[in-house]
Every structure is written in structure tokens, then in C-alpha cells.
Backbone as a chain_set.jsonl record, in Angstrom:
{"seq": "XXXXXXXXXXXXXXXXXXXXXXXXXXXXXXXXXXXXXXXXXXXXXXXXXXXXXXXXXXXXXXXXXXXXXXXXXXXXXXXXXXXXXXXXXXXXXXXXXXXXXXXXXXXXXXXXXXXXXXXXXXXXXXXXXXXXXXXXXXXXXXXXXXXXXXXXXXXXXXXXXXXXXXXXXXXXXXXXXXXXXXXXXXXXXXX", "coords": {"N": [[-3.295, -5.581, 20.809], [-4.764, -3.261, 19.809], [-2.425, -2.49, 18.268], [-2.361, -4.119, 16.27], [-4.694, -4.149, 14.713], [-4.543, -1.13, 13.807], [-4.696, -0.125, 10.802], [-3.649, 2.525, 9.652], [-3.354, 3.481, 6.285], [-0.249, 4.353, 4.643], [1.599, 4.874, 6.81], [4.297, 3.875, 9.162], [4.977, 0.678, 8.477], [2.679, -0.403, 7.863], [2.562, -2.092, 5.759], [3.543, -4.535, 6.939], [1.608, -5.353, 9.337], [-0.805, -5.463, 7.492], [-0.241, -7.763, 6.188], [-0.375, -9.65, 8.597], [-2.918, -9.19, 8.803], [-4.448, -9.953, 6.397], [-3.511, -12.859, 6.74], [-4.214, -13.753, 9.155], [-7.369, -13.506, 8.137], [-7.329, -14.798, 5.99], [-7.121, -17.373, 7.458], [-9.185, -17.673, 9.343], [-11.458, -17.847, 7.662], [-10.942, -20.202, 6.161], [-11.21, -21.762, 8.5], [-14.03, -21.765, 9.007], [-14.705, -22.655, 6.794], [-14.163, -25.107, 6.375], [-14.949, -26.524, 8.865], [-18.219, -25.668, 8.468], [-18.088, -27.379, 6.277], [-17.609, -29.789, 7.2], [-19.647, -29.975, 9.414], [-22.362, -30.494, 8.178], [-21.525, -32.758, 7.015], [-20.8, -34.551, 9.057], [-24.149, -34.236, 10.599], [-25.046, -34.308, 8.578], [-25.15, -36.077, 7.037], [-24.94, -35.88, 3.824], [-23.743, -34.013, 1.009], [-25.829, -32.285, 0.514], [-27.037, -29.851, 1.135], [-27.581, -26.802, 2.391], [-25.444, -25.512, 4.239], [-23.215, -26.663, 2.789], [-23.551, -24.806, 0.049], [-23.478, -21.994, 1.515], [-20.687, -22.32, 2.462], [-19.053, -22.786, 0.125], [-19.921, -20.349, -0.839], [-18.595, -19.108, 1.227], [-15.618, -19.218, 0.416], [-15.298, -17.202, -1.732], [-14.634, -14.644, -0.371], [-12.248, -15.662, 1.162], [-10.749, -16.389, -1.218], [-10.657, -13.561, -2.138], [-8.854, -12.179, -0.591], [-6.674, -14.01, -0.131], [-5.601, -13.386, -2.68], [-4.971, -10.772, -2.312], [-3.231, -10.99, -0.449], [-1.168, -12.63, -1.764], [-0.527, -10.643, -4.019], [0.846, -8.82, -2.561], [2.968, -9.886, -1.545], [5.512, -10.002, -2.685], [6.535, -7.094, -2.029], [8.549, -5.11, -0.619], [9.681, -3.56, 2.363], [11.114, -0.952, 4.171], [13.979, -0.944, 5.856], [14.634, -0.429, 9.838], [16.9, 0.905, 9.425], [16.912, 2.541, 7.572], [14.336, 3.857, 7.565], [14.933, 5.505, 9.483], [16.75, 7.333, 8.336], [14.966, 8.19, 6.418], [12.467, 9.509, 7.816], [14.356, 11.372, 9.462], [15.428, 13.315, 7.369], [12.862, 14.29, 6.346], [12.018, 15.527, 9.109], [14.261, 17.618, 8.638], [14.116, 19.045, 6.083], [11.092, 19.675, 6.542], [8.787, 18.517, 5.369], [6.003, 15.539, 4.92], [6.308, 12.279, 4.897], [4.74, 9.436, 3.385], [4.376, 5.919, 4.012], [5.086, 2.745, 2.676], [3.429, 2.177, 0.762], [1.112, 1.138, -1.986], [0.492, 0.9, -5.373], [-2.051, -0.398, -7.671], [-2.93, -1.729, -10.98], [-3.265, -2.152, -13.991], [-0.889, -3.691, -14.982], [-0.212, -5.252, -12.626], [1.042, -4.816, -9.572], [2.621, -2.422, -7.893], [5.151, -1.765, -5.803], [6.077, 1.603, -3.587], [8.434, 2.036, -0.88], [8.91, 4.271, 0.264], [7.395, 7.825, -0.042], [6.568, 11.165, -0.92], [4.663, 13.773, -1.269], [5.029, 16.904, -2.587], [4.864, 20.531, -2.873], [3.808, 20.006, -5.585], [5.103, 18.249, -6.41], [6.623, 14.682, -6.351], [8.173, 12.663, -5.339], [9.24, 9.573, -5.415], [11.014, 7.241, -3.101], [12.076, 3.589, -4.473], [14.324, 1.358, -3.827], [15.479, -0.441, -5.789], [15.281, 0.765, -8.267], [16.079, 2.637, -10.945], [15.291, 4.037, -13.52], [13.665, 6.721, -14.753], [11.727, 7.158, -16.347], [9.99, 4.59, -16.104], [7.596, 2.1, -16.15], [6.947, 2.824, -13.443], [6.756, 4.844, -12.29], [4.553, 6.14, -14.507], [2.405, 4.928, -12.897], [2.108, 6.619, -11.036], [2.194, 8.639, -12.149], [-0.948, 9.325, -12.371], [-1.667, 10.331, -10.427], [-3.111, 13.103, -10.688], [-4.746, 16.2, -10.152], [-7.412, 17.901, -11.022], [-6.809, 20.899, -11.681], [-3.659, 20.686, -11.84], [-0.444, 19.144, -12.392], [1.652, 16.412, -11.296], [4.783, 16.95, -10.943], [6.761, 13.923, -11.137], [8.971, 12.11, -9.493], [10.962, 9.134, -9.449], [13.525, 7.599, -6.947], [16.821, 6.216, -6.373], [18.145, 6.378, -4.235], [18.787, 7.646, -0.941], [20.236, 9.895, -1.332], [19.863, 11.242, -3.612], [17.16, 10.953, -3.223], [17.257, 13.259, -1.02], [18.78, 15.399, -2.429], [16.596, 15.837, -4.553], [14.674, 16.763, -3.638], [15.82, 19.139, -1.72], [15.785, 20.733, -4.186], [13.226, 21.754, -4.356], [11.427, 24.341, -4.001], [9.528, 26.005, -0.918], [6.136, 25.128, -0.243], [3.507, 27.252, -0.616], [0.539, 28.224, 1.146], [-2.002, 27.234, -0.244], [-0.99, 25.906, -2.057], [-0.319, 23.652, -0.783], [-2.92, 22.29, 0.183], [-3.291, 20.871, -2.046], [-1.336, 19.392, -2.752], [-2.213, 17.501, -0.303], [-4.661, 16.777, -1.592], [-3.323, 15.126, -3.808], [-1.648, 13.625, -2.251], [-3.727, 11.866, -0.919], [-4.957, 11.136, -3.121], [-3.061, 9.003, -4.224], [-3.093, 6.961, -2.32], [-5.621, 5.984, -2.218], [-5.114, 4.186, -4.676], [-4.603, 1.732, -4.459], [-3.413, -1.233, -2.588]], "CA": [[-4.314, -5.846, 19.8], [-5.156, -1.79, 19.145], [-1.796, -2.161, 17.344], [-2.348, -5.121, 15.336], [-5.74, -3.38, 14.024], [-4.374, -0.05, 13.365], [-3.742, 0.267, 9.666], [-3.173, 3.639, 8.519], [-2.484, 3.537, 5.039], [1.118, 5.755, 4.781], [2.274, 5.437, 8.004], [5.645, 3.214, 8.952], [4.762, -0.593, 9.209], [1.471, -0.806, 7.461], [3.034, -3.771, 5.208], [3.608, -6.018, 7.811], [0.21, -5.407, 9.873], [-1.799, -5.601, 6.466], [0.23, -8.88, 5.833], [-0.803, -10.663, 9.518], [-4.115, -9.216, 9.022], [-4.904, -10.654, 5.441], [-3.136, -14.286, 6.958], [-5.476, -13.692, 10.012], [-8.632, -13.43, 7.8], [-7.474, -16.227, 5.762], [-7.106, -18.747, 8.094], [-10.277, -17.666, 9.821], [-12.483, -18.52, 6.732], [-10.683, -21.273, 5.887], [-11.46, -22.701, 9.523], [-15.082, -21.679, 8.941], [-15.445, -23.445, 5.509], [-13.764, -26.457, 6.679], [-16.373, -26.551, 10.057], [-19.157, -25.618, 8.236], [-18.6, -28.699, 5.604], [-17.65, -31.099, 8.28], [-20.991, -30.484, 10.389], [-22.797, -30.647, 7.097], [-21.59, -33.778, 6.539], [-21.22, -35.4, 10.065], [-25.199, -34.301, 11.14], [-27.017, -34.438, 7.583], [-24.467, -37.608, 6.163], [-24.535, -35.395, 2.646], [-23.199, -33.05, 0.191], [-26.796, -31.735, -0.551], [-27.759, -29.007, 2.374], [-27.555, -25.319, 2.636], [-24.364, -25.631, 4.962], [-22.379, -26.635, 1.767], [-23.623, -23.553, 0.243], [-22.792, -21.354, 2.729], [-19.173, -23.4, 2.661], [-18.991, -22.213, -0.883], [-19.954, -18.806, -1.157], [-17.178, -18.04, 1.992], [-15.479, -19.157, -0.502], [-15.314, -15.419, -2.46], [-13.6, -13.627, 0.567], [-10.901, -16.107, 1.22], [-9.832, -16.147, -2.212], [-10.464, -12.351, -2.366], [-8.077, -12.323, 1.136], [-5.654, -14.703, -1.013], [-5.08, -12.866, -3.726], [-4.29, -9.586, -2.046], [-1.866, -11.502, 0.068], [-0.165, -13.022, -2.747], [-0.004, -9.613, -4.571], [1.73, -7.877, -1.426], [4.037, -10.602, -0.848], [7.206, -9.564, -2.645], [7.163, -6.285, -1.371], [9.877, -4.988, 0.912], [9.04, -2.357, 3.302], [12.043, 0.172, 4.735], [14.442, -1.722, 7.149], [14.757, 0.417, 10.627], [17.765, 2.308, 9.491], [16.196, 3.403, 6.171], [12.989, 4.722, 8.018], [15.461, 6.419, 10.16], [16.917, 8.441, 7.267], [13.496, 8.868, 5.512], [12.373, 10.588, 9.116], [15.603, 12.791, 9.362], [15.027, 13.777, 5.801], [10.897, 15.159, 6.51], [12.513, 16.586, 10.062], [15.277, 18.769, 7.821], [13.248, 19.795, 5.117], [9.617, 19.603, 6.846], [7.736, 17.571, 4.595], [5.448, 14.533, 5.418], [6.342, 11.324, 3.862], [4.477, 8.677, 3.582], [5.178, 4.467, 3.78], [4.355, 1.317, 2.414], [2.384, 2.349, -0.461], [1.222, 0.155, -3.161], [-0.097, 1.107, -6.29], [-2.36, -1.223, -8.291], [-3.087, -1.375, -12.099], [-3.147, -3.58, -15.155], [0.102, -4.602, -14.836], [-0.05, -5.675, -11.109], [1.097, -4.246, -8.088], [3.73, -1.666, -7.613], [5.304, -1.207, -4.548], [6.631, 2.441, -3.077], [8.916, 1.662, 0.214], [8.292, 5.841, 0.811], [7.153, 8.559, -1.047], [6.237, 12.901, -0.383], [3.925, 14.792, -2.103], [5.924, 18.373, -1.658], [5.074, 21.542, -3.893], [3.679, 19.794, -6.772], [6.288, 17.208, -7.166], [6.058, 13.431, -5.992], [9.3, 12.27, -5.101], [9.319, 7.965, -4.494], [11.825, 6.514, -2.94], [12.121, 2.693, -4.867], [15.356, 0.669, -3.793], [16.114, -1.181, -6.903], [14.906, 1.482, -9.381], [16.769, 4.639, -11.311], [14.634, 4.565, -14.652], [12.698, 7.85, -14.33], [10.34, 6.747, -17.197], [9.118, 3.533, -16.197], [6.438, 2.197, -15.279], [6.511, 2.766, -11.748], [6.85, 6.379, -12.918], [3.681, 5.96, -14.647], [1.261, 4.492, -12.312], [2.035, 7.835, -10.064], [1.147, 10.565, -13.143], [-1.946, 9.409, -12.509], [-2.503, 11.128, -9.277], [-3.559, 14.762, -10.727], [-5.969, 17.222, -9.196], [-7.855, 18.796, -12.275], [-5.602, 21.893, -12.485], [-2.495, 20.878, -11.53], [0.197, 17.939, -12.554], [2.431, 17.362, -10.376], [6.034, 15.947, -11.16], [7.164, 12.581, -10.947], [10.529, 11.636, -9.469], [12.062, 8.165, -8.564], [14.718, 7.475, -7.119], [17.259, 4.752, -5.522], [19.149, 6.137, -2.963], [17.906, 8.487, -0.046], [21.068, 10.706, -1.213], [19.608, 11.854, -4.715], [16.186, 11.88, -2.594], [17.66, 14.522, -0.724], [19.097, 15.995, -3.851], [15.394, 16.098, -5.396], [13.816, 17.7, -2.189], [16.599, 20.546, -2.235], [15.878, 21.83, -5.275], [12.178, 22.423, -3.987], [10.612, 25.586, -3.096], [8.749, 25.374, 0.133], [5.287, 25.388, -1.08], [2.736, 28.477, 0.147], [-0.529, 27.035, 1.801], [-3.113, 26.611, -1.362], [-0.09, 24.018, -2.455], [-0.151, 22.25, 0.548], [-3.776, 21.501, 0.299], [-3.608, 20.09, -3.241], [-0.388, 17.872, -2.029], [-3.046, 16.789, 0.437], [-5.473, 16.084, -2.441], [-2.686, 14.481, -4.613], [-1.656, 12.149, -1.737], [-5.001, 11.125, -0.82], [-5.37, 10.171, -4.029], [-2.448, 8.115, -4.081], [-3.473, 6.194, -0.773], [-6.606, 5.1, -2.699], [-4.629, 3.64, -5.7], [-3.588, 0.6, -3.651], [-4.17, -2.185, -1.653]], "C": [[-4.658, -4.572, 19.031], [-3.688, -1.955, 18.031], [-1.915, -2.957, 15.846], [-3.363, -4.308, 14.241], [-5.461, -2.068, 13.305], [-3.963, -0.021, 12.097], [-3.979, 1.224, 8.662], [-2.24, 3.874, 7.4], [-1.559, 4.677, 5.039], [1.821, 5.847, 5.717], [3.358, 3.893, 8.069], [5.034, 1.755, 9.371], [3.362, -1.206, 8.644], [1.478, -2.192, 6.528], [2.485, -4.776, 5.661], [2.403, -6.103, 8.781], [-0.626, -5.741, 8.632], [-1.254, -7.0, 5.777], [-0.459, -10.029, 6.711], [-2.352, -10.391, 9.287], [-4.91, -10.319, 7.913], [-4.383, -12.537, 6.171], [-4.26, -14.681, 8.044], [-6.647, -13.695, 9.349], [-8.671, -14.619, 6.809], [-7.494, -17.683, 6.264], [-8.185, -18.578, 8.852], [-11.876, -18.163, 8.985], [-12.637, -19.418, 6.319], [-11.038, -22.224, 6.885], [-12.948, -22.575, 9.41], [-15.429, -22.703, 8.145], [-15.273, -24.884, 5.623], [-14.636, -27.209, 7.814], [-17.616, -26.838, 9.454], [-19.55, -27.458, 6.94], [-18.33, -29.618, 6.536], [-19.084, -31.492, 8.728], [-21.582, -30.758, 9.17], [-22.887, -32.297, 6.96], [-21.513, -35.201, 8.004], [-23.129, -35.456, 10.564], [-25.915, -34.583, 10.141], [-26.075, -35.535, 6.83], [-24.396, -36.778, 4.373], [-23.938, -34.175, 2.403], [-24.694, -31.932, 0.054], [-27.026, -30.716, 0.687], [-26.682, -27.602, 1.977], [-26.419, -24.781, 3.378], [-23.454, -25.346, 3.798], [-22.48, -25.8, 1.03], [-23.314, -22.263, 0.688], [-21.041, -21.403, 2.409], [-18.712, -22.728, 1.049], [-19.101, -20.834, -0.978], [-18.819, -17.857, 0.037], [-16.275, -18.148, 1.219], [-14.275, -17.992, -1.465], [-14.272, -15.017, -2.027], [-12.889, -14.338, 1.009], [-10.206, -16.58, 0.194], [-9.659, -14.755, -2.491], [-8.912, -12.702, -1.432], [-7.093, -12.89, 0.145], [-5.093, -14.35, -1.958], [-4.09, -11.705, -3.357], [-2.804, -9.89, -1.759], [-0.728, -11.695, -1.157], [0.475, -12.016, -3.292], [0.938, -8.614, -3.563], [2.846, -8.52, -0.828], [5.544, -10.271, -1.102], [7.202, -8.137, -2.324], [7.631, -6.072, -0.321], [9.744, -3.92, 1.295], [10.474, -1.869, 3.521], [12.774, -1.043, 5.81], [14.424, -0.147, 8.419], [15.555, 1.494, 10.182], [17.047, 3.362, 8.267], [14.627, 4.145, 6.561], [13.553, 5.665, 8.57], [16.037, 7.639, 9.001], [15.993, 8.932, 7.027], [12.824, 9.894, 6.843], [13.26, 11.688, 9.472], [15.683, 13.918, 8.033], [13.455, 15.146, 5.76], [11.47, 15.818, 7.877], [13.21, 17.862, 9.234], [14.541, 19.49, 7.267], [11.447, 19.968, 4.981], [8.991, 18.995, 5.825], [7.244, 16.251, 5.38], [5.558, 13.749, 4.379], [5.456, 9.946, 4.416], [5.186, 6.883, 3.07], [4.402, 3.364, 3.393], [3.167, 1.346, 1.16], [2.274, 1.42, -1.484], [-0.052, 0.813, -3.932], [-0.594, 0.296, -7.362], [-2.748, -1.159, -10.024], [-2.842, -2.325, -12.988], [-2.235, -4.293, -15.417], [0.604, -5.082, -13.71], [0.248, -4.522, -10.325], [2.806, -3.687, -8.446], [3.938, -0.903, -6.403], [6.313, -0.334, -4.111], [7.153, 2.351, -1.352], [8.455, 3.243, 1.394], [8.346, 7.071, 0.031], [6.563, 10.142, -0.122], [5.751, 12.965, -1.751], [4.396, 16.489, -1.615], [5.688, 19.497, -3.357], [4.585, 20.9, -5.44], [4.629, 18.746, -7.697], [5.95, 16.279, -6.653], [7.522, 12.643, -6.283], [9.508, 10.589, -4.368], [10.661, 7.62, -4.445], [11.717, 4.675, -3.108], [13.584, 2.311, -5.055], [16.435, 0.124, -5.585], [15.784, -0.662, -8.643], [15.592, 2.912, -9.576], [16.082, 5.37, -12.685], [13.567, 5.455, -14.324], [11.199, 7.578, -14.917], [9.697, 5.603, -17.265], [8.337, 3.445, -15.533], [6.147, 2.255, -14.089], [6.143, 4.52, -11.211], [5.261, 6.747, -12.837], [2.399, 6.001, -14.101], [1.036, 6.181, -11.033], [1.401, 8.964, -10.93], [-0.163, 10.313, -13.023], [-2.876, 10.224, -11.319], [-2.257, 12.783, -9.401], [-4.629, 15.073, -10.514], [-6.457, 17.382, -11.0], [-7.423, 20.082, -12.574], [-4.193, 21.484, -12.323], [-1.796, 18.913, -11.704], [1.039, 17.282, -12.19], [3.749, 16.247, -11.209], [6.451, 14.882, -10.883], [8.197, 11.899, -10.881], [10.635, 9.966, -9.058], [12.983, 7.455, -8.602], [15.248, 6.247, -6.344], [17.773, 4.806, -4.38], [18.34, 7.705, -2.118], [19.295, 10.082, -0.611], [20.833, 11.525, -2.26], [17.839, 11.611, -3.931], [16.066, 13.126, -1.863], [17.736, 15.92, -1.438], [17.557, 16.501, -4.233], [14.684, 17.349, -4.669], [14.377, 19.035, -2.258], [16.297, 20.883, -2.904], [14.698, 22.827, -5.249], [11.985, 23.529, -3.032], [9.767, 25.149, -2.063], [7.454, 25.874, -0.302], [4.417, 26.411, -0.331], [1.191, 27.533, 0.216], [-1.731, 26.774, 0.363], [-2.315, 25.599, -2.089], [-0.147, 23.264, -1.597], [-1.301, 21.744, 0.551], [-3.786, 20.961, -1.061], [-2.455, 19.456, -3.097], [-1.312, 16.734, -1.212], [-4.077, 15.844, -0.629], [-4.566, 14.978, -2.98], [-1.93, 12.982, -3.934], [-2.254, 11.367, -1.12], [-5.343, 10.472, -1.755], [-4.566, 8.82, -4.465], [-2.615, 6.754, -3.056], [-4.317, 5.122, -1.285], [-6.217, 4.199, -4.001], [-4.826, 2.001, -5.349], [-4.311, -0.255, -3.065], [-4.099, -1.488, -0.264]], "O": [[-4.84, -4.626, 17.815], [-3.888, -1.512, 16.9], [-1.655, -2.547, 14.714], [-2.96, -3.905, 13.15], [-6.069, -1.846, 12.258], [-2.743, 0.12, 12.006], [-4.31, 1.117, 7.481], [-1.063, 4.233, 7.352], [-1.923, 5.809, 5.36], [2.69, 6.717, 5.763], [3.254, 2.992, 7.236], [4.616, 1.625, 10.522], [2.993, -2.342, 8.943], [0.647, -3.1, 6.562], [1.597, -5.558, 5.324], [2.208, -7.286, 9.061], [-1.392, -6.641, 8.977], [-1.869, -7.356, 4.771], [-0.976, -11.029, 6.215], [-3.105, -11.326, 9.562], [-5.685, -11.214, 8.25], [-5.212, -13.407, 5.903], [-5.029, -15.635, 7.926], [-7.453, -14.011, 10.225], [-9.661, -15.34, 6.688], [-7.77, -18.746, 5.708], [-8.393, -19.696, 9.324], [-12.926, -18.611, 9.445], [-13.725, -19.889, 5.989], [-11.216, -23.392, 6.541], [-13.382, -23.633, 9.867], [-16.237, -23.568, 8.483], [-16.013, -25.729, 5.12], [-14.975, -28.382, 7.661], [-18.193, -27.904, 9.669], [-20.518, -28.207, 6.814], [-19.225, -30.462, 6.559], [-19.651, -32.579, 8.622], [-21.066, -31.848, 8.922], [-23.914, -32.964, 6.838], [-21.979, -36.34, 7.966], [-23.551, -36.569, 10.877], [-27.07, -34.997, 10.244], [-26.562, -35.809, 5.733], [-23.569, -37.359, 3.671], [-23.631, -33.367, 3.28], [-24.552, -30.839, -0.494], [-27.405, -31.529, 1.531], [-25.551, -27.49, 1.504], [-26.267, -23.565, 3.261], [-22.944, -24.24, 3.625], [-21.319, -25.436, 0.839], [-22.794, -21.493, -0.12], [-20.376, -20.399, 2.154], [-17.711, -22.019, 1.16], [-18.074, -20.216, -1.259], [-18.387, -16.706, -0.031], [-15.755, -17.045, 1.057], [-13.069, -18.002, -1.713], [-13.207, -14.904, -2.633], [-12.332, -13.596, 1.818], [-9.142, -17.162, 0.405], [-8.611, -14.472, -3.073], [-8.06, -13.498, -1.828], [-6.606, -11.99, -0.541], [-4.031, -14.893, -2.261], [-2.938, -11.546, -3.762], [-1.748, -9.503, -2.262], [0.29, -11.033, -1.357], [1.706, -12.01, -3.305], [1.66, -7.728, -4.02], [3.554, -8.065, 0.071], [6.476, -10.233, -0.299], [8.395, -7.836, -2.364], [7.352, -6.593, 0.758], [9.66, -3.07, 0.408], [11.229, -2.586, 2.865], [12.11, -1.877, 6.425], [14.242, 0.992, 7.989], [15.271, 2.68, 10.345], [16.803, 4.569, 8.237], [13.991, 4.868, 5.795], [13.048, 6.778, 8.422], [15.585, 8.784, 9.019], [15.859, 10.127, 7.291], [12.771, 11.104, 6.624], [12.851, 12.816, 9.746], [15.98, 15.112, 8.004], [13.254, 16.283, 5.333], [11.364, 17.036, 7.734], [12.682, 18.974, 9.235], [14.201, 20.566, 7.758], [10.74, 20.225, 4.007], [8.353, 19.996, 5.5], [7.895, 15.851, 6.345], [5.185, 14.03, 3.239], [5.488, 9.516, 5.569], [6.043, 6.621, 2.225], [3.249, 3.121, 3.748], [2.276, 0.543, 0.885], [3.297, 0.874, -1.899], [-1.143, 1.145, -3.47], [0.27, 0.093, -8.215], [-2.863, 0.045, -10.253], [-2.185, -3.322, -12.69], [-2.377, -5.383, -15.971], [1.801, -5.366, -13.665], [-0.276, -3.416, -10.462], [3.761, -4.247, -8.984], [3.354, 0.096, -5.984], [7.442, -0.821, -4.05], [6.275, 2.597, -0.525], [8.003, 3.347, 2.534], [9.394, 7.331, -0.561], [6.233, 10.156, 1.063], [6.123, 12.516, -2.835], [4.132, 17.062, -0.558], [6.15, 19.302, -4.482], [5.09, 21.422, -6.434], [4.817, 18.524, -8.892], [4.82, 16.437, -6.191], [7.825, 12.13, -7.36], [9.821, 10.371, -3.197], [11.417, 7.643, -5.416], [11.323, 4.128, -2.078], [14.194, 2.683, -6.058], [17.532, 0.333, -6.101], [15.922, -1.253, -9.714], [15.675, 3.888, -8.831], [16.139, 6.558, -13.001], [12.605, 5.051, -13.671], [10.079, 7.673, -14.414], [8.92, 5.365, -18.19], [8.055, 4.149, -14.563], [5.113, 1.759, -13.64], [5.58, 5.075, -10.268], [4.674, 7.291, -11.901], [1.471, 6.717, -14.476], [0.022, 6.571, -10.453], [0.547, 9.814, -10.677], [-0.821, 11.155, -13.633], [-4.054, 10.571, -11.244], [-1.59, 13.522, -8.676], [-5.571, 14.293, -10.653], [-5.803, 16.971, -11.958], [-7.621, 20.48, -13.721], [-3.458, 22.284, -12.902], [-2.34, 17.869, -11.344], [1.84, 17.443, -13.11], [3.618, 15.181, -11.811], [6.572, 14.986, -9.662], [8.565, 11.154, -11.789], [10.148, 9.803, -7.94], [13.427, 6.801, -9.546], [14.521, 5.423, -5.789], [17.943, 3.882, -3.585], [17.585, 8.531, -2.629], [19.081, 11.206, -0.158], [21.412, 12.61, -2.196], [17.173, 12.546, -4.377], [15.125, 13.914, -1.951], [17.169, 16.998, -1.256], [17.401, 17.72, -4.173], [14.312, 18.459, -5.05], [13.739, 19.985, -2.71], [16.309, 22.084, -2.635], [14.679, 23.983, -5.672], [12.233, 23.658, -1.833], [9.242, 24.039, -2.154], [7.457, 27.017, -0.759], [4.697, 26.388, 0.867], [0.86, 26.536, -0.427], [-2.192, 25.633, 0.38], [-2.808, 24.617, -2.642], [0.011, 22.056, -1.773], [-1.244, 20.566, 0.906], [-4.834, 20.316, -1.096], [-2.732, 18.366, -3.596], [-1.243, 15.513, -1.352], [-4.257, 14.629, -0.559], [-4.92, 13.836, -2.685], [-1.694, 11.893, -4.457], [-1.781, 10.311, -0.699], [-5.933, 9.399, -1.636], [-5.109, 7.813, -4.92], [-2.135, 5.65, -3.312], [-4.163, 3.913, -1.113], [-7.111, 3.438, -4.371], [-5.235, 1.218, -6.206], [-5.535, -0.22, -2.947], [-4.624, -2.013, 0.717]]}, "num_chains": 1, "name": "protein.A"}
């Protein structure tokens, strides 16, 4: 159960826990609202009571709950072997990558399988994407500190993620805490 609950945004698996959880909170409201109008209507015989009310306003948070779901449904998380690279990758070249990210915004939901904040750069790894300048691009320039901007790579294959990483300098410690800022702020983008 501690695992089911655990969901640290960034870390490997948060998808599919933040998937059973939202299905878990929808079918828990939905059994509420469906209870609450039953007794309603088996003990007071009407529609008119404070129950149905109630029955309504849960309402809110299992269409909130419903929506998210829906919006997180076509994304595809890392299969085992591809986490295994992305981990051999942050072993080699020390960096911390994070997983499962989703970035939200006026044109829906954009989902990062795994992404590093390293030296001022921002390197996502996105399967089925090589256009540098689209919008998936985009929704990431938005995570700048107030001095600093950081670069915006992504890519398709873990082999030109590699590639990207190489070219980086290892960053000296007042970069490493504004990576920290820059992928905190990313974290909060999202669902």
C-alpha cells in the first residue's frame, strides 16, 4: 500500500501509480454519489433533500479526477529496458534524470517519458519526436530562473541523448542549484 501511495513526481513509475490512483478516486466518488442518491431516495421517497445536494456537488471532484485521467491516458511511460539505458546514461555521466513528466498548457498535455536538467541545458527524451522547434520544445522554455535560460533539447533516441549530454561541461555547484530551481519548476508544470 506505502507503494501504491508514493508518488514522487520524477521518479520511475509515477504514470502508472498516478493512473490507479486517479481510477481509485474515481470509482470511490462515484460509489459515494450513487449511495448517497439511493438512500436519499429509498428513506425520504424524493429528489428534494440535502443528500441529493451533497450527491451533486461530489460531483466537482470526480469530474475533476476524470479529466486528469483522460488527459494522462495516452501517455507512454519508459518500458524496463529504456529506463535501463536512461539509468546507465545518469550513472556514466552523473546527472539526475527525471521520469514521467507531463507538462500542461493551452494546448493540452505534453508528455516527457525522461528528461535532465544538466548545466543549463534541458535535454527530453520524447520517443516519437525529432522537431527541435516544436511545441513540446516550447512548453519547456518556459522553465527559466530570472537570470538564466537554459537550453532546450529533444530528442528520439537515447543515442543522440547521449550525444547531447557529451557535449556538456560538468556544471560547478551555483549551476547545480539553479538546475535544481529549473527542475522544480518543471515538476510543477504538470499533472
Amino acid at each position: 500500500m506505502d507503494k501504491f501511495l508514493d508518488l514522487n513526481k520524477g521518479s520511475y513509475g509515477y504514470l502508472t501509480r498516478y493512473r490507479r490512483r486517479q481510477l481509485l478516486l474515481m470509482f470511490l466518488i462515484a460509489c459515494f454519489i450513487i449511495a448517497d442518491v439511493v438512500i436519499s431516495l429509498l428513506v425520504f421517497k424524493t429528489r428534494k433533500t440535502w443528500f441529493i445536494v451533497l450527491g451533486t456537488v461530489m460531483s466537482i471532484p470526480f469530474a475533476r479526477n476524470m479529466v486528469n485521467y483522460i488527459m494522462i491516458i495516452k501517455a507512454k511511460a519508459l518500458t524496463k529496458e529504456e529506463y535501463e539505458k536512461a539509468e546507465e546514461l545518469s550513472g556514466k555521466y552523473h546527472f539526475v534524470m527525471a521520469y514521467d513528466i507531463s507538462v500542461t498548457g493551452s494546448e493540452g498535455l505534453i508528455f516527457y517519458p525522461c528528461l535532465t536538467v544538466f548545466n543549463n541545458n534541458i535535454i527530453a527524451y520524447v520517443p516519437a519526436e525529432s522537431d527541435k522547434n516544436s511545441r513540446t520544445a516550447s512548453y519547456l522554455k518556459k522553465c527559466h530562473t530570472d537570470d538564466l535560460k537554459p537550453r532546450v533539447c529533444i530528442v528520439d533516441s537515447f543515442e543522440k541523448f547521449e550525444k547531447e549530454i557529451s557535449k556538456i561541461k560538468v556544471p560547478k555547484e551555483s549551476q547545480k542549484k539553479e538546475d535544481l530551481r529549473i527542475a522544480a519548476k518543471i515538476l510543477t508544470l504538470g499533472l
